[in-house]
C-alpha positions in Angstrom: 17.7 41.7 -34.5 16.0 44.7 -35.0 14.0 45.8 -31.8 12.4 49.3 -30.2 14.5 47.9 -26.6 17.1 45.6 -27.8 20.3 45.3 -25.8 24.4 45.1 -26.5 24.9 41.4 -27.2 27.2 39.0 -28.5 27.8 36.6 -31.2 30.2 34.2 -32.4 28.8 34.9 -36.1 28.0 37.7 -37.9 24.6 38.3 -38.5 23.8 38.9 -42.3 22.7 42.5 -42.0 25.9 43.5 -39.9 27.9 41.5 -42.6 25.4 44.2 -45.2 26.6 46.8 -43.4 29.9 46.4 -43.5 30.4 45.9 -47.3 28.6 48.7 -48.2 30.7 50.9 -46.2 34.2 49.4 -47.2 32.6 50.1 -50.7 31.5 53.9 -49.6 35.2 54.1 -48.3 36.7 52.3 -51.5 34.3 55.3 -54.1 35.0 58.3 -51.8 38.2 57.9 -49.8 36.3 58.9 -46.4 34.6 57.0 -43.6 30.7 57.0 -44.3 29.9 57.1 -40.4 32.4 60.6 -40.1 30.7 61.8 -43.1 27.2 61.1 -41.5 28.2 63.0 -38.3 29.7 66.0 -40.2 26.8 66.4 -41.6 24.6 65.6 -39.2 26.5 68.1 -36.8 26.1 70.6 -39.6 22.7 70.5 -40.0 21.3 69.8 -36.8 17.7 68.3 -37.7 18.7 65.4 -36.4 21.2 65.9 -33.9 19.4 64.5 -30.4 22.5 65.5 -27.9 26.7 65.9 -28.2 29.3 66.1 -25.6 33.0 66.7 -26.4 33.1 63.0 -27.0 30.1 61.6 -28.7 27.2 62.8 -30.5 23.5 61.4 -30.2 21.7 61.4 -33.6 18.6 60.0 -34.9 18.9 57.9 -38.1 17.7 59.0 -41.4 15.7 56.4 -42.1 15.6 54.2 -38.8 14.4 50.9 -38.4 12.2 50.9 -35.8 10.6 53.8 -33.5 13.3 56.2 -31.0 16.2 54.5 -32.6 19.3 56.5 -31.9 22.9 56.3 -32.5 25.6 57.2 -29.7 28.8 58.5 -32.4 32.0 58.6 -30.9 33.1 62.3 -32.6 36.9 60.4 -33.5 37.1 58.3 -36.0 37.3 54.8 -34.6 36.8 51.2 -36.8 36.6 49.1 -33.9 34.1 50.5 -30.3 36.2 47.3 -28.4 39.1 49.8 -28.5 37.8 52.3 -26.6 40.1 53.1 -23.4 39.3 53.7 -19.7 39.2 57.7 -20.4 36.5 57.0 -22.8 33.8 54.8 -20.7 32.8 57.7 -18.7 31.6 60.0 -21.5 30.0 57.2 -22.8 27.3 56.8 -20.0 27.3 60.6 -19.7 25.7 61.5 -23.1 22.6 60.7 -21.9 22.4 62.9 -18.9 23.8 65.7 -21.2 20.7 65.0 -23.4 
């Protein structure tokens, strides 16, 4: 599902490389005690090569290796496991990144 202009959509499986995904960062938690996406944006943050645009909220970042041409990554700067939990106060932000970009 990998695409330069792909768009949100839904499943009622998990698609393999999602499923990849996953495991390797329960496994990254289970070695290091830490959340492998935080420790990406901490770094990333830190660095800044590949920081695109932040807010208070979220942080735009380009991958280190990404899969296809102007991929980008919208990072929510708290710790969530699940982006379905996001609340009403949060939406905004969301579609606000850009224009801070």
């Amino acid at each position: 599902m990998e695409h330069c202009h792909s768009q949100i959509i839904a499943l009622p499986i998990i698609p393999h490389n999602v499923e990849h995904e996953i495991d390797c960062a329960k496994q990254y938690f289970d070695r290091k005690r830490s959340c492998v996406f935080c420790d990406i944006l901490h770094h990333d943050i830190a660095e800044g090569s590949r920081l695109i645009g932040c807010s208070m909220d979220y942080v735009v970042i380009t991958p280190y290796a990404p899969r296809y041409p102007y991929e980008t990554w919208i990072v929510p700067r708290a710790h969530s496991a699940n982006f379905e939990d996001i609340n009403d106060a949060q939406v905004s932000p969301v579609s606000m990144i850009w224009v801070a970009v």
